[in-house]
Each structure stands twice: as C-alpha cells, then as structure tokens.
LUMLUM-391883 format. One record per residue: x, y negated, z of N, C-alpha, C in turn; residue number from 1; residue in one letter. Coordinates in steps of 0.1 Angstrom, whole numbers. Example, Ala and Ser with C-alpha at 12.3 -4.5 7.8 and 13.67 -1.06 7.14 Angstrom:
2
(sevo (132 57 78) (123 45 78) (132 33 78) 1 "A");
(sevo (128 22 71) (137 11 71) (129 0 79) 2 "S");
This chain:
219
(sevo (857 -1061 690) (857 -1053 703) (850 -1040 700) 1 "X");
(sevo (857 -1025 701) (848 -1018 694) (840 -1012 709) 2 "X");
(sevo (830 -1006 703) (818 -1005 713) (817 -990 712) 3 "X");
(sevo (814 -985 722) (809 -970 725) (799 -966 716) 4 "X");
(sevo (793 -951 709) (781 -950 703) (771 -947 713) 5 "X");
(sevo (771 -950 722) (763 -943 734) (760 -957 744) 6 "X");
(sevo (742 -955 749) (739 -968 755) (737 -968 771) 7 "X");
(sevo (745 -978 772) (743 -985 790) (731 -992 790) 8 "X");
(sevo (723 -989 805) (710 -990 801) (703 -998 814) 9 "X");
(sevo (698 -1009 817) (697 -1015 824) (687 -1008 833) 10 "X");
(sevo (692 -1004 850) (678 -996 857) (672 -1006 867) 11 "X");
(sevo (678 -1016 868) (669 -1023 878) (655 -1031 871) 12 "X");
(sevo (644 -1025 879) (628 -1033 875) (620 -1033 886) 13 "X");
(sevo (618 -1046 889) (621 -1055 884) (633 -1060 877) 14 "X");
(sevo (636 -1071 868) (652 -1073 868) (656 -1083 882) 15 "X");
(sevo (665 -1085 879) (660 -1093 898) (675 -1106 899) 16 "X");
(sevo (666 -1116 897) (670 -1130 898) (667 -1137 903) 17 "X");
(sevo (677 -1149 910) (669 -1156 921) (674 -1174 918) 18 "X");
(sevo (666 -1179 916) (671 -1197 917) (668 -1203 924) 19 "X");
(sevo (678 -1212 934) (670 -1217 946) (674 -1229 943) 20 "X");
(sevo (670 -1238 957) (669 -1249 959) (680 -1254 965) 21 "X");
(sevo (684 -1245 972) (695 -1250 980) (702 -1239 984) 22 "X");
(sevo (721 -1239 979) (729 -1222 980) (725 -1221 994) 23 "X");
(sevo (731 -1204 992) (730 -1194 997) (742 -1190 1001) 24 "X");
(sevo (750 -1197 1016) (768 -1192 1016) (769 -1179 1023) 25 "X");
(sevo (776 -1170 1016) (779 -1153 1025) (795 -1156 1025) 26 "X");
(sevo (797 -1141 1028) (809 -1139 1029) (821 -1129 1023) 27 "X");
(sevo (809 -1127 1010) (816 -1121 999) (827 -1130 996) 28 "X");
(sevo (841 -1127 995) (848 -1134 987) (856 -1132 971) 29 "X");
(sevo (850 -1123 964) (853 -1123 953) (838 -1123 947) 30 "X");
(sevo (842 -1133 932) (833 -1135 928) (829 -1128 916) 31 "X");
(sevo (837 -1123 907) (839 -1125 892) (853 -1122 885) 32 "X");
(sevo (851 -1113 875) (862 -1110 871) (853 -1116 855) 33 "X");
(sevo (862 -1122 849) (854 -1127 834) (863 -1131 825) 34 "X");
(sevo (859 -1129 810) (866 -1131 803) (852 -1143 793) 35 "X");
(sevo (859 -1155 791) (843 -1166 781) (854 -1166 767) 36 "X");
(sevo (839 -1162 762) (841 -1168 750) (839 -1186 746) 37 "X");
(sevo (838 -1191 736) (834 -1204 734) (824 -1207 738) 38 "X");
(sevo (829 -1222 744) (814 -1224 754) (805 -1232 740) 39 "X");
(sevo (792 -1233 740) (781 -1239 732) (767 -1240 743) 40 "X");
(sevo (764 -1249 740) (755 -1255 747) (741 -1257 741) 41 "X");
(sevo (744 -1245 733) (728 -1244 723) (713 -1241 727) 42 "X");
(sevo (715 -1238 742) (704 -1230 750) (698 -1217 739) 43 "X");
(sevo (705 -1212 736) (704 -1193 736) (705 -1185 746) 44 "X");
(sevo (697 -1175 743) (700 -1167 758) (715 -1163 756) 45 "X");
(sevo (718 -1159 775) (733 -1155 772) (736 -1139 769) 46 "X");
(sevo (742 -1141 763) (756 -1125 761) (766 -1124 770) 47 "X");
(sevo (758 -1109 777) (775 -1102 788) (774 -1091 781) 48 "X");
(sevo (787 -1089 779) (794 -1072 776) (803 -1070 785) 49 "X");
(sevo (808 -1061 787) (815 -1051 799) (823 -1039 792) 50 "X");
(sevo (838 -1044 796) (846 -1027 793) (845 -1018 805) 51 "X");
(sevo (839 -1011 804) (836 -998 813) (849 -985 808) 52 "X");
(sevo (854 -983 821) (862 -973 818) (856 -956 818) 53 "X");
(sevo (862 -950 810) (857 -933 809) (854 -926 823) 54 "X");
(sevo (865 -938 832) (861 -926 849) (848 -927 850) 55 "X");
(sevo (843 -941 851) (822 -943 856) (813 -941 847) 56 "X");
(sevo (818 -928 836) (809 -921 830) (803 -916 839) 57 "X");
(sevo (783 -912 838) (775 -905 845) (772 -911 858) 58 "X");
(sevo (782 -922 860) (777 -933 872) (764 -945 870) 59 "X");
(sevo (768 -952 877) (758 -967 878) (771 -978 883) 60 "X");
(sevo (767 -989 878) (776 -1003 879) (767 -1016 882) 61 "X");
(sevo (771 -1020 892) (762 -1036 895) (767 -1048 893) 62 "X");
(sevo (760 -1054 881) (767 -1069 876) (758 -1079 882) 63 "X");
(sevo (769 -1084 892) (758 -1100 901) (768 -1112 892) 64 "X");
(sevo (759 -1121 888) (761 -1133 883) (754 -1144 892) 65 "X");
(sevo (762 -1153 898) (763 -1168 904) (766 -1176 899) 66 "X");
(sevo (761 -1185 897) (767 -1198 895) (775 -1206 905) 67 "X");
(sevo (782 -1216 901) (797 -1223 909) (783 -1228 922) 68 "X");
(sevo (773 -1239 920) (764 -1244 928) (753 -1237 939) 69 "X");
(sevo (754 -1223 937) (750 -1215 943) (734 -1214 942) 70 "X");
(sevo (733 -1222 934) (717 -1217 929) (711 -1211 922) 71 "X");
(sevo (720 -1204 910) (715 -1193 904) (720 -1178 906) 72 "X");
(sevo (713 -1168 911) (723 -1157 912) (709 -1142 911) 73 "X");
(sevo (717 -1134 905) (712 -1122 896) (722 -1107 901) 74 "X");
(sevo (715 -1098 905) (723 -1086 906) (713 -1076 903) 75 "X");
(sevo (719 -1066 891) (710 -1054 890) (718 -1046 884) 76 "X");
(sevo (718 -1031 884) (718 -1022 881) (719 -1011 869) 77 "X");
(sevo (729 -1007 865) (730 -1005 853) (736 -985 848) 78 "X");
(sevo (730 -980 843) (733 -967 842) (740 -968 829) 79 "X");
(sevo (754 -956 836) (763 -951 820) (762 -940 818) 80 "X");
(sevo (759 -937 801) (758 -923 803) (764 -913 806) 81 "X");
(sevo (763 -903 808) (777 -889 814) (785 -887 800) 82 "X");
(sevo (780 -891 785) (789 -891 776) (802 -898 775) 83 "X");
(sevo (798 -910 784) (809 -925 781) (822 -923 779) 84 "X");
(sevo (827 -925 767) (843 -920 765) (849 -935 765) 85 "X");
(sevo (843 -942 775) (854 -958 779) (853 -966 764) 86 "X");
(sevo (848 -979 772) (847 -988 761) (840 -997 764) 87 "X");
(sevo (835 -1008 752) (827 -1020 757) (810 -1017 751) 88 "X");
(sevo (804 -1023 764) (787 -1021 764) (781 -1036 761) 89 "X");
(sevo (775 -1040 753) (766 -1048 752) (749 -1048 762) 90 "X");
(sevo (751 -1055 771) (744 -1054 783) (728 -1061 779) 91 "X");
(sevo (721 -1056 789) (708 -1058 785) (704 -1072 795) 92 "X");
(sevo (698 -1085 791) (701 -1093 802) (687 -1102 803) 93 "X");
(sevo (677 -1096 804) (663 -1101 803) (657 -1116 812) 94 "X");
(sevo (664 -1124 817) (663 -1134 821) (653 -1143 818) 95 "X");
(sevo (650 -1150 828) (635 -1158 829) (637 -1175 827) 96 "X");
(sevo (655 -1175 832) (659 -1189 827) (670 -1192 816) 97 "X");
(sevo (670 -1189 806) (680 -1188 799) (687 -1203 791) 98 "X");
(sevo (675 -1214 794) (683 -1224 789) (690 -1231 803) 99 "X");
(sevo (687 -1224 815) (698 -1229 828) (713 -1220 830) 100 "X");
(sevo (710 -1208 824) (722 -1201 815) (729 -1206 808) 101 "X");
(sevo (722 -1208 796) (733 -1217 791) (736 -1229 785) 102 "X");
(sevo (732 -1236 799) (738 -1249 802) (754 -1244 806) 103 "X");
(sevo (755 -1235 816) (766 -1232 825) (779 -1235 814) 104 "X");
(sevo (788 -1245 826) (798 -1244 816) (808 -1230 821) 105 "X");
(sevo (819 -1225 817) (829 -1215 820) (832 -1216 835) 106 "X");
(sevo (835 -1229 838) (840 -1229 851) (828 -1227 862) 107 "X");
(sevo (816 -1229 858) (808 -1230 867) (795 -1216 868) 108 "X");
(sevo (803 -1201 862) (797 -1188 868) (808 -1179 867) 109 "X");
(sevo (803 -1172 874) (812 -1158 878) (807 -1145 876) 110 "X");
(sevo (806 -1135 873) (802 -1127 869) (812 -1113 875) 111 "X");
(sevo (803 -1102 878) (812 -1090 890) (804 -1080 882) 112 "X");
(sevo (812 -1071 873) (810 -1058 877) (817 -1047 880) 113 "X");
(sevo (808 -1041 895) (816 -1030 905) (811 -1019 901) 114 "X");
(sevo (820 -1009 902) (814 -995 902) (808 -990 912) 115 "X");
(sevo (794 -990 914) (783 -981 920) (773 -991 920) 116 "X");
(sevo (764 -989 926) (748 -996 925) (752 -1006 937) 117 "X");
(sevo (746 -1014 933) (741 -1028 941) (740 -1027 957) 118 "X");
(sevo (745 -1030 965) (746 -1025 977) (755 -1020 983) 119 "X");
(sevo (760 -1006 973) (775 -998 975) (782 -996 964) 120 "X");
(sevo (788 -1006 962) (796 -1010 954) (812 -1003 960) 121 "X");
(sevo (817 -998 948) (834 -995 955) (843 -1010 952) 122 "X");
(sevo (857 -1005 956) (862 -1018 954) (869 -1016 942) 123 "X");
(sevo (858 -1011 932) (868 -1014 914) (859 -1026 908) 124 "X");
(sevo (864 -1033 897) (852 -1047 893) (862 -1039 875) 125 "X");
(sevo (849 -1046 871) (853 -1041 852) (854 -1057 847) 126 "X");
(sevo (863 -1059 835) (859 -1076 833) (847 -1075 826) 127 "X");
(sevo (843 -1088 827) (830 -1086 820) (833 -1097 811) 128 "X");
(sevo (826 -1097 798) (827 -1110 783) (812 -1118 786) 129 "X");
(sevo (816 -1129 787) (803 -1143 786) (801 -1149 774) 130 "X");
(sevo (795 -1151 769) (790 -1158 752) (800 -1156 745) 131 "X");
(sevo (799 -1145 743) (804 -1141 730) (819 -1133 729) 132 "X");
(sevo (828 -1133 739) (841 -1132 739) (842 -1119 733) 133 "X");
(sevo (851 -1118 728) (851 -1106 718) (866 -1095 723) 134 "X");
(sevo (875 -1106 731) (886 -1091 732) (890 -1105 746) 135 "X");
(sevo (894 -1098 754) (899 -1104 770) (914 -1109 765) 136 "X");
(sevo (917 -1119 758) (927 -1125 757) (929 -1135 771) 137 "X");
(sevo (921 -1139 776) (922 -1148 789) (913 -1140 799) 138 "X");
(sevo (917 -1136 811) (908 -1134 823) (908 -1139 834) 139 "X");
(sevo (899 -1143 842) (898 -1149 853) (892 -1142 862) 140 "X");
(sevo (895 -1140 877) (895 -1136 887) (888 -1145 894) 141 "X");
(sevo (873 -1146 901) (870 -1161 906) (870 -1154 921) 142 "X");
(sevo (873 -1165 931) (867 -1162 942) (866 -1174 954) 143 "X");
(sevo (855 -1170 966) (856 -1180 972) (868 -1178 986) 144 "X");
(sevo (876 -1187 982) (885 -1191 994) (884 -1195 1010) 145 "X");
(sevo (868 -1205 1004) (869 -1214 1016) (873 -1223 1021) 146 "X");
(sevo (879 -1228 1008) (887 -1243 1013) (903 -1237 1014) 147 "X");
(sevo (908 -1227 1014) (924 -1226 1016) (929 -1232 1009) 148 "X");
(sevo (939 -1237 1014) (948 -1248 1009) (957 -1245 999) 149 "X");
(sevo (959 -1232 999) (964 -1221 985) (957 -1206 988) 150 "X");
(sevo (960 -1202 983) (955 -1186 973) (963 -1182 962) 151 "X");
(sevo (967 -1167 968) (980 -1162 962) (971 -1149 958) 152 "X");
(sevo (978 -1145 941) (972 -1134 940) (985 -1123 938) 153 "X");
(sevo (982 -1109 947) (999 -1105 938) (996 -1089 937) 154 "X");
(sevo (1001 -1083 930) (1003 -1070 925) (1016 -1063 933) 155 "X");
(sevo (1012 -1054 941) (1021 -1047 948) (1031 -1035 936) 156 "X");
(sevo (1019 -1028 933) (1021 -1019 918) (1031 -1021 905) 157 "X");
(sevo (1030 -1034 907) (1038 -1040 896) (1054 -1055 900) 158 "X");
(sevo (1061 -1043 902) (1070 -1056 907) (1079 -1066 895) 159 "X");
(sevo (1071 -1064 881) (1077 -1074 873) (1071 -1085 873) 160 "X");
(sevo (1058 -1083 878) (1048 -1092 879) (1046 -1102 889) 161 "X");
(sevo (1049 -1114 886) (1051 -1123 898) (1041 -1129 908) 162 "X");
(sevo (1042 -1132 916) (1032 -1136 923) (1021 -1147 915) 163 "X");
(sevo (1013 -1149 921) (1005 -1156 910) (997 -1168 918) 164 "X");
(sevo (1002 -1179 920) (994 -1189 929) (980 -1194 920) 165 "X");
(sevo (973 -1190 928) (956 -1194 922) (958 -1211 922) 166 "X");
(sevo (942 -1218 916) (941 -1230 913) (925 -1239 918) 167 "X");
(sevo (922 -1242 923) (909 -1250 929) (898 -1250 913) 168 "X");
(sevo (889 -1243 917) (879 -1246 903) (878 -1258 901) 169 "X");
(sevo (875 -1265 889) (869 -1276 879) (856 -1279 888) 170 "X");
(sevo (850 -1269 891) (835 -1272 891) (827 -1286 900) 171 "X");
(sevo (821 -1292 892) (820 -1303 906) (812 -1297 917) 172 "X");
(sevo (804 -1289 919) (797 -1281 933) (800 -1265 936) 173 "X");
(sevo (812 -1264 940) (821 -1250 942) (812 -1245 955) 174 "X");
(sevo (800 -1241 961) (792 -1234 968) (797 -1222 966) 175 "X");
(sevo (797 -1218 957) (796 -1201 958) (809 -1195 957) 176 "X");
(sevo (816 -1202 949) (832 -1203 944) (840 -1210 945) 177 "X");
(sevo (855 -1210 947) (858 -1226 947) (874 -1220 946) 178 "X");
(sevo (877 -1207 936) (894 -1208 937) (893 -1196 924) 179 "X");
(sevo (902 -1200 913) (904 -1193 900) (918 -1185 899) 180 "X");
(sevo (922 -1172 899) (934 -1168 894) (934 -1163 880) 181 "X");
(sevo (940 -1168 872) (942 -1162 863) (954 -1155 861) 182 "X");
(sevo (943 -1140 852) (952 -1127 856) (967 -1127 840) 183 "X");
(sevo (976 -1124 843) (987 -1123 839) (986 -1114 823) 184 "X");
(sevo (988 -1122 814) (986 -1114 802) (994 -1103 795) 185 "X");
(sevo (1002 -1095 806) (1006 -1083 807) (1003 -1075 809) 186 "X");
(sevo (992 -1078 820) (981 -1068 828) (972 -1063 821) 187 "X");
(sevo (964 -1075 810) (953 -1075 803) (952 -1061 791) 188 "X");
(sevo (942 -1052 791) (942 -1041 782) (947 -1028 788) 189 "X");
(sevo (953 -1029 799) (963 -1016 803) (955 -1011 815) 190 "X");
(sevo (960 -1003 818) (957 -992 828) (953 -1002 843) 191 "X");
(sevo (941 -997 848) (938 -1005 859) (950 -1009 870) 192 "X");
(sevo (950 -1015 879) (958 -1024 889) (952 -1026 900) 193 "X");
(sevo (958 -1026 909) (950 -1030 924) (958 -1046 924) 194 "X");
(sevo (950 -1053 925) (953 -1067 934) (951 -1072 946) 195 "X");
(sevo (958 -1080 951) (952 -1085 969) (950 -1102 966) 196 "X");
(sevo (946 -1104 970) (940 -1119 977) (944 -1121 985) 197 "X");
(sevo (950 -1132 991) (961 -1140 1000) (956 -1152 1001) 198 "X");
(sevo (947 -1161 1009) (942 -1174 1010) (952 -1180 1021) 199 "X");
(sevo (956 -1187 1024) (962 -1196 1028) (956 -1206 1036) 200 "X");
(sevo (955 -1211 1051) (946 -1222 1055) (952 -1227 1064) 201 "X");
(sevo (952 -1241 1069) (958 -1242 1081) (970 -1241 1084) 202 "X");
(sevo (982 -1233 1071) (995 -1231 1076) (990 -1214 1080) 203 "X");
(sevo (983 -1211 1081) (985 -1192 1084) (977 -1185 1075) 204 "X");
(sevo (981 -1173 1073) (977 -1162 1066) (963 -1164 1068) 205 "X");
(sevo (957 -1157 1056) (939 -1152 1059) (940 -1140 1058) 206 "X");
(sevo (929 -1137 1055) (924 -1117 1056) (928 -1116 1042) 207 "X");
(sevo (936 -1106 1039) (940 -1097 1027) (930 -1094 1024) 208 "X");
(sevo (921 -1095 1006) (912 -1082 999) (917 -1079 989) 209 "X");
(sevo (919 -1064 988) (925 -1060 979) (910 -1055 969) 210 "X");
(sevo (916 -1054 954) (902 -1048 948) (913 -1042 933) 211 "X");
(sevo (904 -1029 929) (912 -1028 913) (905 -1032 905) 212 "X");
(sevo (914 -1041 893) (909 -1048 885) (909 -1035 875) 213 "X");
(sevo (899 -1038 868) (902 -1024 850) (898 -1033 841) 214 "X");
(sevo (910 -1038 835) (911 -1044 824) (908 -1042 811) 215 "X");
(sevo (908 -1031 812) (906 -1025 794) (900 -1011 796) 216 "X");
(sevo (902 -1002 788) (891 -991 787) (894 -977 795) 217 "X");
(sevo (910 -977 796) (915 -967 801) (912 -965 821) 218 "X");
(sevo (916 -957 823) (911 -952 840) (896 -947 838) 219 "X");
C-alpha cells in the first residue's frame, strides 16, 4: 500500500477514549467503513491506516472507533497536511487499552473516518485498514439498523451495480452495530460513490442515509 511522503498527525490531546460498563445507544447509524487485515490475537497494539483522498488536503478528519458491545469507543482528531497528494496514512493511535483492542475480533469494531473534526463531520467516511490490511480487497460498511428485518444498500450513481441486501453481524453483543454491507468489489479503488441505507422494519421503509464512500485515493 504505498503511503504519502508527508505526515498525518494526530491533534486531539488529550487522546480521548472511553470504556464503559455498560453501552452507550445514540442514534448515529453508520458505523464504520473498514477494510481487516488478519485477525491475531497477540495483544499488540493495533494498526489503523486510512486512504485519504487529495480533496482533504489542508483539512482535519475524525476517526471514532466502537466496538460491536458498546463498551469501547474512541474519537479524535487528525490533521492532513495542505501538501497531501491522496494516499494512505499510517495513523497515530496511543491507546491506554491495547490488549482489549486486540482481543476484538473483525466482526466486533467499526471504525469511521469523516472528513472534518469530530462534531462536524461531512457526510464523506475514508476506508480505514485494521491490523495490518495492506490494500482494501474486502470492505465493509458497518451500521446500526435497529433490529430491521433487512437493510438494503444501493448506489444511485451506478446502475450496473446491483442492489446490495446487507447481513445481521456475527457479533454476539451487536449494542453499537448490528448490520454489515459489504461494498461491491467494483467500487473498491475507484473514484468516490455516494451510497443510501435502506433499513427495512415492520414491513415499511425507514429513514434513507445517504453518505460518500472514498474508496481509494482519488476525489
């Protein structure tokens, strides 16, 4: 995965993480856009990298990490330089628990980075890489549904691209998350995409969110 010569530089300080005792349910519904590498269970600290596109040069990006259980969750802050000519950042990730890191199996974190700072975030998310993943051959879209009974993900943009019925996470304590789409390996590397979310409950529609995914380095 080649990497920018120029560094993304972690601004939030404190770093700012939080483990509780018992989740914390909002009403964010997307969780994570991520690409894992091989899961190992070595208790090393973890590795996130991020393809940041050349547009959020001279910006800021906020990567919040949750866990499926809703007890572990992290958001902070991150400056790109105004050089950034699009690429992948090896992130700075100073953590205070890192063997409850990585315990986590794939199915059980999600990981979001939006373009702008923490708070006012737009609606772009970058994929982000977890232990180790080296090129986005698989990506996942995590989000919480709510229990819908389906969850459809579809691409307006792209009419070769078929609708894409999501799948109920693995996880055994889905608190934070509880619905996976995986994104279409057509999409993966190319030019950003807007997607919508379609949950399903009850037999009627839910609330549309649309967000653009940037899959690779371009936009």
């Amino acid at each position: 995965m080649a990497q920018s010569n120029t560094t993304v530089s972690l601004v939030s300080d404190p770093f700012n993480e939080i483990v509780r005792e018992a989740a914390k349910i909002s009403g964010i519904q997307l969780r994570g856009l991520v690409s894992h590498g091989a899961y190992t269970d070595d208790g090393a600290p973890p590795q996130f990298s991020v393809i940041l596109p050349q547009s959020w040069g001279g910006g800021v990006f906020c990567m919040r990490v949750v866990s499926s259980d809703g007890l572990y969750e992290a958001e902070n802050t991150y400056q790109i330089p105004s050089t950034w000519q699009g690429g992948a950042a090896v992130l700075d990730y100073p953590t205070s628990t890192p063997g409850r890191l990585a315990a986590l199996r794939p199915e059980e974190i999600a990981i979001s980075s939006a373009n702008g700072a923490c708070g006012d975030t737009s609606g772009e998310i970058a994929v982000t890489f977890w232990e180790g993943a080296q090129v986005a051959d698989s990506v996942s879209l995590l989000i919480n549904a709510f229990r819908a009974e389906e969850t459809y993900l579809y691409f307006d943009d792209e009419p070769s691209i078929p609708d894409i019925k999501c799948s109920v996470s693995s996880a055994a304590i889905r608190a934070s998350f509880d619905t996976i789409c995986t994104i279409p390996a057509a999409l993966i590397r190319g030019r950003p995409v807007e997607a919508t979310i379609l949950p399903i409950k009850n037999g009627e529609l839910g609330r549309e969110v649309s967000v653009i995914l940037h899959l690779g380095a371009a936009g």
